[in-house]
N, C-alpha and C positions, 0 to 999 in steps of 0.2 A: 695486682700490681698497677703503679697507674699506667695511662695511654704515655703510649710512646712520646707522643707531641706535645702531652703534659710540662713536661721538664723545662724544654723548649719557650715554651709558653710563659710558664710560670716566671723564669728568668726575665724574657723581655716586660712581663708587666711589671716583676719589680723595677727594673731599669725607668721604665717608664713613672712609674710613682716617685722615684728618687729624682730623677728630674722634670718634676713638674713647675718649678720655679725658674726655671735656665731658660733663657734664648733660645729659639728654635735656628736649629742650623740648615745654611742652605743646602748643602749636601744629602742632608737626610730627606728622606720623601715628605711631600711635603700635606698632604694630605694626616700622617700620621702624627705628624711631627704638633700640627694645629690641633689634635686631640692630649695628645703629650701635654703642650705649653699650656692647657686650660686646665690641667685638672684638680688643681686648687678650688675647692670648696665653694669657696667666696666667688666665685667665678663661671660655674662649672652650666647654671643654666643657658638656653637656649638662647641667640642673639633676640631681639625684638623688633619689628617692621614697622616701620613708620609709612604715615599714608599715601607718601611720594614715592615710596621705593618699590621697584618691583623685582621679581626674583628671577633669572636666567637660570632656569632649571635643569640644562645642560649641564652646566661646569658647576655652577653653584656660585658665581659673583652676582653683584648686584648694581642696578645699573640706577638713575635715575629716572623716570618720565612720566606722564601724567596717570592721576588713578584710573579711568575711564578705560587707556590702553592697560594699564595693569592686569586688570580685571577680566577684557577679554583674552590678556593671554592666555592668564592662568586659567580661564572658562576651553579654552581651544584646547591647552593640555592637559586638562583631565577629563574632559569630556575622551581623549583619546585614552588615559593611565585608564578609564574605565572601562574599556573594550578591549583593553590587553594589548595593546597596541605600540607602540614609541612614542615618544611626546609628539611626531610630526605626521602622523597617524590620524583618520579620519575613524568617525563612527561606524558609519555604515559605507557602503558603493558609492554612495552620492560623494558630487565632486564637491559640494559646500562642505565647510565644518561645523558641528553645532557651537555656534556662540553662545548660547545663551542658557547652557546646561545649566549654569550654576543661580541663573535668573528665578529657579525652581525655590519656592520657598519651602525651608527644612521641615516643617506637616503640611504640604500641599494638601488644599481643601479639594476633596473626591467627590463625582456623585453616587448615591447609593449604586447605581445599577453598574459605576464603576467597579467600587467595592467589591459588589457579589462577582463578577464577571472576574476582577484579579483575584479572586479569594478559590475561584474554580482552577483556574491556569495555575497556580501555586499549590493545590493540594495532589494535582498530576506530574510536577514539576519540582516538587520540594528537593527528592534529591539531586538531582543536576545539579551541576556547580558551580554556575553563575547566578541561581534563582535566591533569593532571599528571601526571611522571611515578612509577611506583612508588617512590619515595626518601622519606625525609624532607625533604632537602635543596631538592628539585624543590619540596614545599609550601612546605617555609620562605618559601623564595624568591619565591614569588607572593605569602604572605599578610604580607613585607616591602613590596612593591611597591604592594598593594594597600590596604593601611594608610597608606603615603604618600600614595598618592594622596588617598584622602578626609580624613585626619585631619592632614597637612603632617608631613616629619621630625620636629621636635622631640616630638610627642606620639606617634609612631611608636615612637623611642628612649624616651621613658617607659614604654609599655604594654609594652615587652622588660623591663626595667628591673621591673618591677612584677610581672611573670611567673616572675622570676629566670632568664629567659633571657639569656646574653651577646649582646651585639652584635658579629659578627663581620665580618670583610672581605668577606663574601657579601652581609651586610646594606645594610654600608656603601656597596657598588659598586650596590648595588639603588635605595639612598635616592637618591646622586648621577646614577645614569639619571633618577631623577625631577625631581630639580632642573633638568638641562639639559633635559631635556623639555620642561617651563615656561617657561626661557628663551628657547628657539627658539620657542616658541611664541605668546608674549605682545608686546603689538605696546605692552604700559604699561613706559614706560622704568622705574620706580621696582621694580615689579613684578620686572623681569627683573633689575635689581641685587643684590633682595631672593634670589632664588635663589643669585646669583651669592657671594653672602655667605655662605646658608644650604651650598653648597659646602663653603668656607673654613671654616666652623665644622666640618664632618664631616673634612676632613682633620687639622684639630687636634685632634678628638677621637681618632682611628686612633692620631695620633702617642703621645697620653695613655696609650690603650692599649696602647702597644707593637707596636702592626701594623706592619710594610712597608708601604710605598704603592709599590706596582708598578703598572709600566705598565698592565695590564688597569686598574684604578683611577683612575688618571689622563686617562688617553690622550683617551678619549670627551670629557674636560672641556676639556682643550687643545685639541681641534679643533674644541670649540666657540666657546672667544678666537680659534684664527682665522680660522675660517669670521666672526666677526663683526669681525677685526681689531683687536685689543682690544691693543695694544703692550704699553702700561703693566702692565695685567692679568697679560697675559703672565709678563713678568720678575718681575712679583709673587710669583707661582706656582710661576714656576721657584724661585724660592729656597725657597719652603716644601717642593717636592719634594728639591731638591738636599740641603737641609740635614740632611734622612732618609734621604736612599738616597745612599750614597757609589756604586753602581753605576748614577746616571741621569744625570749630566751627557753622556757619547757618544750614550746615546739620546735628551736633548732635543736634542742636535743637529739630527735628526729631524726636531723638531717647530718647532725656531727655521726651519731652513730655508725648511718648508710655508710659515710666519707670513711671511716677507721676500719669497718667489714671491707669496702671496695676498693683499700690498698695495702691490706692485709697487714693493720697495725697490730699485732695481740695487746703490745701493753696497754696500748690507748681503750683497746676494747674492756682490757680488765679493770682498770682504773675505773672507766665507767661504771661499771657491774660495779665494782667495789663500793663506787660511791652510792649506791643507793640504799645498802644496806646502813649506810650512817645518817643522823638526823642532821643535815645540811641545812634547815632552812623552810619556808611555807613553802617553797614552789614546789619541795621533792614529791608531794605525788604524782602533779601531772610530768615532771623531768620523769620520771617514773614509769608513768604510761608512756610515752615517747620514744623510751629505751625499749620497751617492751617491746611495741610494736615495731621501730626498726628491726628489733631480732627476728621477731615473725617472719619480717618477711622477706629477710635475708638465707633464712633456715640456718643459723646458727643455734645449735642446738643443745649442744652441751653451755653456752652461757645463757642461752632462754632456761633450761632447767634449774639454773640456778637462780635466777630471778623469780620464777613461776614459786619455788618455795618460800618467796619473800614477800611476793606480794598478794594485800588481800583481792580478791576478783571483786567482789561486791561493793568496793570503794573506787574500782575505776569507773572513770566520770561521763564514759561517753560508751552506747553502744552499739557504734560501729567498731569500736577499738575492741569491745569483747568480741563481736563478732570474728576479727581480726585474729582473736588469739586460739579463740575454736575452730577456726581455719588450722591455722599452724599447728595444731594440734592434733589436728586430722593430717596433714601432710606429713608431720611426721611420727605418726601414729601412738600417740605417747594417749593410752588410755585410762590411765589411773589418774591422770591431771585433770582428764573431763570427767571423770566422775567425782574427783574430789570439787572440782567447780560448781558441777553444776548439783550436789548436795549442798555449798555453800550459799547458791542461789535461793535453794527449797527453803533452808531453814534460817532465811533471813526475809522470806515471803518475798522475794523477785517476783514478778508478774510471768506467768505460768506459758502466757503466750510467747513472753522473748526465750524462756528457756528452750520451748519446744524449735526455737528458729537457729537456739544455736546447739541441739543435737544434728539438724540438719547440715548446720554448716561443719560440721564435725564429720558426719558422713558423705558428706559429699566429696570433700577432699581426702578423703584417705586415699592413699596409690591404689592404683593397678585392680578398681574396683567397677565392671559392667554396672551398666544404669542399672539392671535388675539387683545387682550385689546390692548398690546402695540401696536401693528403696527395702532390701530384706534387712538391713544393717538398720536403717532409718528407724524399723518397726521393732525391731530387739534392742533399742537404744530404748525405747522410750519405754517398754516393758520390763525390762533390768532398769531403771530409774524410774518406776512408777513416776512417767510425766504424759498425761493427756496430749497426743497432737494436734495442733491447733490451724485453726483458719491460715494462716497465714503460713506457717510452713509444708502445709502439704501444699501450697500453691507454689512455693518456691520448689519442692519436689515437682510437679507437675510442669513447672518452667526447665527442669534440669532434665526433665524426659523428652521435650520438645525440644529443646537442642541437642538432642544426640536422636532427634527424630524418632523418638521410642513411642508412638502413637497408642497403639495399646496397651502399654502400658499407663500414660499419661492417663487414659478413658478409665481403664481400671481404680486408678485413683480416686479420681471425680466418683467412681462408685463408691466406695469406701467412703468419701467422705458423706454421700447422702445417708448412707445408710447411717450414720454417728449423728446425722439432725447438722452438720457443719455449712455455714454461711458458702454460696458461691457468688463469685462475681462472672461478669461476661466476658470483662476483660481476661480472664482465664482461657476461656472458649476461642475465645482471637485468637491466642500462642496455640491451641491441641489444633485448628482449623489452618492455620499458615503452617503449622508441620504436618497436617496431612497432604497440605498442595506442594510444600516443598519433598515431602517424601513419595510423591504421588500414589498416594491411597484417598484418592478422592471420592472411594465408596464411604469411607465415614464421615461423612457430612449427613446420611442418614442418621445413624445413633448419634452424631453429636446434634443435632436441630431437636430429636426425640427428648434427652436431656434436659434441653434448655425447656422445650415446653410441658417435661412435667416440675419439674423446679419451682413453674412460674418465673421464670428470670425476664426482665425486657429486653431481646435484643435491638440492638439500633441500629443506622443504615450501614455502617460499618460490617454487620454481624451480616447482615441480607448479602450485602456488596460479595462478603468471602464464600457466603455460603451458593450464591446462584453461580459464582466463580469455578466452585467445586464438578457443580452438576453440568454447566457447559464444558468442560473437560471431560467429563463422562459421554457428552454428546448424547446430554436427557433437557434436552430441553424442556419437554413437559414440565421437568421437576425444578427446572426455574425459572417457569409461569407459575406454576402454583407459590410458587416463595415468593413472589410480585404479587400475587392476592392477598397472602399474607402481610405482607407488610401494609397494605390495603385499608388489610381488617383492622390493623392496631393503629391507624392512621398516622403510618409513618410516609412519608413520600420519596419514590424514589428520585435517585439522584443519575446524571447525565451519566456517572462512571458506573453505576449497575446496568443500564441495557446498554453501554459499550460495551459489558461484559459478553453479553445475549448477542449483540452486530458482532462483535469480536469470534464469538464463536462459529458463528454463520458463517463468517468471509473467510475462517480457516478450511471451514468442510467446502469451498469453493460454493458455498450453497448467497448466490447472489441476491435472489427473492427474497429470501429471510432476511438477509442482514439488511436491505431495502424495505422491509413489512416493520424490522424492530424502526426504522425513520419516522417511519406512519405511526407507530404508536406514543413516540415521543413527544412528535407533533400532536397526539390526541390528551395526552396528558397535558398537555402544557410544560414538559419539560424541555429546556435550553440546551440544545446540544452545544458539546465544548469541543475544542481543538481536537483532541481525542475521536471527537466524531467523526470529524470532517478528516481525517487521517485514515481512517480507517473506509470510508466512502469515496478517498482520492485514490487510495492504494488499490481498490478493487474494482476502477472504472475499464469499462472495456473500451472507448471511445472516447478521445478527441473534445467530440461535443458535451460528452457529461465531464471530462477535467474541469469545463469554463464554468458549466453550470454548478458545481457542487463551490468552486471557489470562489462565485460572486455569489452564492449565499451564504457562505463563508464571513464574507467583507460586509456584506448587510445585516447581518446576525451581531455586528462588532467583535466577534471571536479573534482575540489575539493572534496574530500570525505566526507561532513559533517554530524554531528549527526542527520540530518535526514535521510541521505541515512543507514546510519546503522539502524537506527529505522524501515527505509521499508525493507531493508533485515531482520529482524528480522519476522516482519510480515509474509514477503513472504514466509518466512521457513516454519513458523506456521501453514501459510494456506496452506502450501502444504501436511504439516504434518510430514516435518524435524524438529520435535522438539528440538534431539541432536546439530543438523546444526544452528537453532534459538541460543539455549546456546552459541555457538560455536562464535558467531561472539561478541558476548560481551570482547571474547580473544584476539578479533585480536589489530598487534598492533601499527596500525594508530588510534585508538581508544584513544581520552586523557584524561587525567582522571579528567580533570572539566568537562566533559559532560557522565562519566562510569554512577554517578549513574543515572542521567535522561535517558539514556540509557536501563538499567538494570532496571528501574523500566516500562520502556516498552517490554521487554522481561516478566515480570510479570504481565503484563496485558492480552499480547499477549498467554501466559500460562493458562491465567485460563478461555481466551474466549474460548479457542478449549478445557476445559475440561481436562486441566492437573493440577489439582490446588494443587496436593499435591507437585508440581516441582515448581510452581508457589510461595507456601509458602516455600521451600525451599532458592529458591532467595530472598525472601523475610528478610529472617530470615540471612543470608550472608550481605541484607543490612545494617540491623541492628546492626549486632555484628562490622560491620565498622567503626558504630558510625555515619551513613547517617540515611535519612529518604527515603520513598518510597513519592513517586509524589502521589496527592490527587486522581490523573485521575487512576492509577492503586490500589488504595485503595479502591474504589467506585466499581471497577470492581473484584475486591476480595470478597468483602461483597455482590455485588449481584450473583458470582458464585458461592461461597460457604454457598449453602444453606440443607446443610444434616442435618439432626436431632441429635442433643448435641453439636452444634457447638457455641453457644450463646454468651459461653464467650469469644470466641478468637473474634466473632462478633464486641463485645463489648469494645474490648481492641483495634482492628482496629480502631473504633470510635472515640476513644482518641485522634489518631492520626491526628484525621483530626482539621486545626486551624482556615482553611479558611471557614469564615462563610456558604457560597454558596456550597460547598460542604460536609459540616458537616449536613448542610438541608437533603441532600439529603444523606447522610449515615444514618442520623438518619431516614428517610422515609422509605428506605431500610430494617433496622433491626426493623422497627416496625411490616412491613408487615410478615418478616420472625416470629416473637414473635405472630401476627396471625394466622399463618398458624400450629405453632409447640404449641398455645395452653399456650403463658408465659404468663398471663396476666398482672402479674406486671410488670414486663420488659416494658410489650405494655403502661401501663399507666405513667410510668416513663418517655419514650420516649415522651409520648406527652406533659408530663408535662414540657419539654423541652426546644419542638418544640412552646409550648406556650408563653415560657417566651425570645425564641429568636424572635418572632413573635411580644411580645411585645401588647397583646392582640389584634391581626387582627384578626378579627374575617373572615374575607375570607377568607385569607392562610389559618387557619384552618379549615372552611368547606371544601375546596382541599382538605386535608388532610383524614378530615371525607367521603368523598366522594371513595376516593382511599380505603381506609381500607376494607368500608362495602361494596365494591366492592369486592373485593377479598371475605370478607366471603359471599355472594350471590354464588361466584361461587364453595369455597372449597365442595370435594366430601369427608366421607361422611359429610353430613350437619351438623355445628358446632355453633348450635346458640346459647350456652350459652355462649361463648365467645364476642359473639357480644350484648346480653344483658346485661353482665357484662360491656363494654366498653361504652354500651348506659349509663346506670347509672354510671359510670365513668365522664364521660362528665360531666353531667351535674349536679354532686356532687363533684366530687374532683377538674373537672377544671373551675367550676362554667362558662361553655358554654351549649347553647340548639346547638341540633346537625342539621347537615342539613336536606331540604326535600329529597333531592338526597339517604341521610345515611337510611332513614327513607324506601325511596323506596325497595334499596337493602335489606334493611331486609325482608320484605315483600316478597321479591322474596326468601330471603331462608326458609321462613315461607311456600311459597307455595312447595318448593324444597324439604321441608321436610316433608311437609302435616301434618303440627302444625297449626291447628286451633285456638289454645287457644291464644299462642304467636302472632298469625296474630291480633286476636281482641285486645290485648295489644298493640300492635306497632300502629293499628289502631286508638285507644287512645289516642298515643302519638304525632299523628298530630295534634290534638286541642292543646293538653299542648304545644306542642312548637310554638303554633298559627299558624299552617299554615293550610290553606281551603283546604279538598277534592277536586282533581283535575281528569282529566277525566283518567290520569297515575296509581293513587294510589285505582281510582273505578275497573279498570280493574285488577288492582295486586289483591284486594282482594274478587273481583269475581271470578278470578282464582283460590285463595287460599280455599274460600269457595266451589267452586268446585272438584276441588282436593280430600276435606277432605270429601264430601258428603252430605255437608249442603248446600242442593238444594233449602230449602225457601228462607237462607239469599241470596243466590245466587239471585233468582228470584226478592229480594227485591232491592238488589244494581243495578241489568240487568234494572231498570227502570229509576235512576236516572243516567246511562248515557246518555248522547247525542248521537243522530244516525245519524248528518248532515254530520260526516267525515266518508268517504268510508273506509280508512285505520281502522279505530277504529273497524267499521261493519264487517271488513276483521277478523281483531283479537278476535272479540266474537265468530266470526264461527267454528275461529280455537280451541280456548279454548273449546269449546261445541263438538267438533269434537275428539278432546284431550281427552275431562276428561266426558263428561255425554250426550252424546248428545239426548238421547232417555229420560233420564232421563227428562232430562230438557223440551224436548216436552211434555211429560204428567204431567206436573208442573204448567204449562205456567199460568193457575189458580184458582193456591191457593193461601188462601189468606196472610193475611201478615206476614211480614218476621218474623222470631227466635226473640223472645221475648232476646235471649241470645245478640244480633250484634245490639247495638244500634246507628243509623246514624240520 
């Protein structure tokens, strides 16, 4: 069905295209009203800037006055739009503005050692999300996107316009992400029209200019009419594209299909279908493929079957589209289609290598199949179709093992294919070696390094970088020294980010001399330590006097100052316990203000680990009134330092704060345990009624959860077990769960901690009710607990039904008997049966 706000929608854009020739009324808003009144064709491009005029980028009028002042306005306001800031927004700290941003010529001439020096800082830095990449293009491209955003297209296209930059098809595809951005996300019907138009304008502008409007251009805007169902809109569109590109009518096929699946037209969809079985015209094979693949990947199923009888496979014209349809094929497991396929492949001599890629892609998509399923499916596919596996699809099996971290198996692969004489590449090795680090089995970096060098393959410094990565995690250093000699032997040279690897590992085992020996070696190499270095030797200075030193060789090195090296100055203040000096560098003013408050919210982390939490919330509270948010990672570390008694609701209001689900988990585990410890009970049952419904009834997440709690109360002094039998009954009445054996245990232990006999025999009870069998754990907790209290017959009665074949168990009666009654218990040994009271 379509989206609710479709309808809505739909109606005001027609209103709006029916009066596109009217007077704009004053009543109407007036902003809307000026996209309305233009949208006649002839009309519809962007106004044009003359050399006198400059642009009030606030409201959007335009004022007179000389180019010179023009120039460094609009120098003042985007040097600010570039830092994320508001047009009236500074760069950095400094109280000056840069004037002269835009004085920067669009290929500033570098020197080489610049080059190398950004090209270091950028491959450490790539993903961040202000870094770009080394192009012009890559900046364009952000400081398009990002001008949209704060200043709306049309004053975008001015300030290009005013720069004598053109606006090109990169711009234009940049601007229109911005607009659909808006609309998906705006819940004001007029608002999202107003995008929707602003669209509409930027295609007629393209057209003005002579562009193509290709699919990449397109595509994202179409799926956003039908993701919202927008019919009308649709056809609208379609003909402004059509009328341009005489090669899009077979690819909106395409997208007509998606549109008729995604409001659940039947006839339109059958019409469709219908029409392909008729000879229409030259374009009907690719309208053809088009239809196909919409159905793909709709999982329309019963009209893909009907089409699939119709059409030849060997005549479609692209193959990613076949790929496409041995997906779907596999998804919805229709087997007699791929083997009829891929016979029709064999016996029209397809290339033997794309067949074997789409048995792959056939089994890998079938449901409900373990990596190990596929890869046994993978190999009776290709032996029931006498078809050779080829290079390239056991690599894509081998990429399908490494994402579901199946390491061994991936290895197993790679044998197989040595053994069949089959090409490897290295890049293979990258994906089985980043899923051994991310799976941590970073023992196989041995057999995979053994691989590669009987192969003969060259690894390159990428391949060294992961592999000495592996073995510093092992805490083998040896084994990546000798991978530095190797790489040595084959003269490849290491790189600043392999013995960060080797300092890295040093400064985690706290081992200071090493991570200080790998500096000397870099320095003996002649390698250029990069930020990364100096981050890691700021972060682990013990002194004052080495912060200055490590950061004025920093600054003589030319090493870019980025917001991690202020993050480990900050640190290293802290640790040293310049707290004033920590604050202090948040001031400085190479510091820019798209990365102050990530910054600042590590200054507040850094705050309340060393125990300054009321400077901590300070900063805090400065974030705030900024109108920023504090980072999730220094929220979690607020809430677990500040744990004084009355602090609950500021607790609680941190809480709120958190959006990201993985860390709101773990705020809210956080302030359960403090609601524990401080005795809230409702708080603590609200919490977990939370933790429930984000969990989503798992009942193992929540036993963790049960686990960690009655944990703590086992150990709170003095013993606080009404709170944990409140929580028991909790459980397994308000959040209709039975609690764990582990919850069950702890209790037990502070039953014996408090030498409550009574509540021991009650908990004792509660291992039947929640069905779980006395085990030799919960006989010894409440032998103990019956000891403890003095009740030497039930003692005497449970000391029988343990077992005494484990020495460790034998070890622990001795000790409990030695503990709590030992004499007692000798002259007990017997009597006869246990307390009529402790029924086992």
């Amino acid at each position: 069905m379509p989206h609710p706000k479709s309808k809505a929608l739909s109606s005001l854009f027609r209103s709006a295209v029916k009066a596109r020739s009217k007077p704009s009324s004053p009543a109407d808003d007036a902003t809307l009203k000026h996209f309305v009144s233009s949208l006649d064709t002839s009309s519809s491009s962007f106004p044009k800037i003359s050399p006198k005029t400059s642009i009030s980028l606030g409201t959007g009028s335009e004022t007179t006055s000389h180019p010179e002042d023009s120039t460094k306005q609009l120098s003042q306001t985007l040097s600010s739009i570039l830092c994320g800031g508001s047009p009236d927004s500074q760069l950095t700290n400094d109280e000056k503005p840069l004037e002269k941003v835009l004085d920067v010529p669009w290929f500033p001439t570098l020197s080489h050692n610049n080059i190398s020096l950004r090209r270091k800082e950028v491959s450490r830095e790539r993903k961040q999300k202000w870094v770009f990449k080394n192009t012009q293009g890559g900046r364009l491209d952000r400081l398009v996107k990002t001008c949209a955003q704060k200043l709306g297209t049309e004053a975008t296209i001015q300030v290009f316009g005013k720069l004598g930059r053109e606006t090109g098809v990169k711009e234009y595809k940049a601007l229109l992400g911005i607009c659909i951005e808006k609309a998906r996300t705006s819940d004001d019907e007029e608002a999202s029209l107003e995008q929707i138009y602003k669209a509409f304008q930027l295609f007629e502008e393209m057209k003005e200019q002579g562009f193509q409007i290709e699919e990449e251009t397109y595509g994202p805007f179409f799926m956003y009419l039908i993701d919202m169902g927008m019919i009308e809109e649709f056809h609208f569109f379609r003909g402004v594209i059509t009328d341009e590109n005489s090669r899009s009518p077979s690819r909106l096929g395409y997208y007509e299909m998606l549109l008729w699946v995604r409001v659940n037209n039947e006839e339109k969809i059958q019409e469709l279908c219908n029409g392909i079985a008729a000879d229409d015209g030259a374009d009907k094979p690719d309208l053809t493929e088009n239809y196909v693949l919409a159905l793909c990947e709709s999982g329309r199923k019963e009209e893909l079957l009907k089409v699939l009888e119709i059409i030849d496979i060997t005549k479609v014209s692209s193959v990613d589209y076949v790929a496409s349809i041995f997906k779907s094929l596999g998804r919805l497991s229709l087997a007699s289609f791929m083997e009829k396929f891929v016979s029709a492949f064999k016996a029209c001599d397809y290339g033997a290598e794309e067949i074997s890629d789409f048995i792959f892609y056939y089994a890998s998509n079938m449901p409900n199949l373990a990596v190990e399923d596929v890869i046994l499916k993978f190999k009776d596919l290709h032996v029931q179709l006498v078809v050779t596996p080829s290079s390239t699809s056991y690599n894509k099996l081998v990429t399908h093992c490494c994402n579901s971290f199946k390491v061994h198996a991936a290895l197993d692969i790679v044998d197989q294919m040595c053994e069949a004489g089959l090409t490897l590449s290295i890049e293979m090795f990258h994906s089985i070696l980043r899923a051994s680090e991310e799976s941590f089995e970073f023992n196989l970096v041995h057999r995979i390094y053994s691989v590669i060098c009987h192969q003969s393959l060259e690894p390159n410094c990428e391949t060294f970088r992961i592999m000495i990565n592996l073995h510093v995690k092992m805490k083998d250093f040896d084994g990546a020294y000798d991978l530095l000699k190797d790489m040595k032997k084959i003269n490849l040279t290491p790189t600043a980010g392999i013995y960060n690897a080797i300092m890295g590992g040093y400064f985690r085992e706290k081992n200071i001399y090493g991570g200080l020996m790998v500096l000397k070696q870099m320095e003996d190499a002649d390698v250029k330590p990069d930020s990364q270095t100096f981050c890691y030797l700021l972060s682990n200075c013990e002194c004052e006097e080495d912060i200055i030193k490590y950061y004025e060789k920093l600054k003589c090195a030319g090493v870019q100052v980025t917001k991690h090296v202020f993050m480990a100055l900050i640190n290293a203040y802290a640790s040293c316990g310049q707290f004033e000096k920590a604050k202090q560098v948040v001031l400085d003013k190479g510091v820019p203000i798209k990365s102050l408050n990530e910054i600042k919210s590590v200054l507040v982390s850094a705050l309340a680990l060393h125990g300054q939490i009321s400077d901590a919330f300070d900063i805090y509270e400065e974030i705030k009134n900024s109108g920023f948010n504090l980072e999730p990672k220094a929220i979690i570390l607020l809430i677990e330092y500040h744990q004084s008694e009355g602090d609950l609701t500021r607790l609680l209001q941190l809480l709120e704060e958190l959006n990201d689900p993985d860390y709101r988990v773990e705020g809210c585990c956080r302030i359960l345990l403090y609601c524990v410890r401080y005795n809230h009970l409702s708080s603590a049952i609200d919490l977990l009624k939370q933790l429930k419904d984000t969990f989503h009834d798992n009942e193992l997440a929540m036993e963790a959860i049960f686990d960690e709690v009655f944990s703590l109360i086992a150990e709170i002094e003095p013993v606080n077990l009404k709170i944990g039998l409140d929580l028991l009954t909790a459980i397994k009445e308000e959040l209709g769960l039975r609690p764990s054996r582990k919850s069950l245990d702890f209790l037990l232990a502070a039953c014996v901690n408090g030498k409550d006999l009574h509540n021991s025999r009650l908990i004792w009870r509660e291992y039947q009710t929640a069905g779980f069998t006395h085990n030799v754990l919960s006989f010894l907790r409440m032998y103990q607990a019956c000891l403890a209290c003095g009740d030497h017959k039930s003692a005497a009665n449970i000391l029988h039904k343990i077992p005494k074949d484990d020495p460790h168990v034998c070890c622990i009666i001795k000790a409990c008997q030695t503990t709590y009654a030992k004499s007692s218990v000798k002259g007990k040994k017997k009597e006869g049966d246990a307390s009529n009271d402790l029924k086992i």
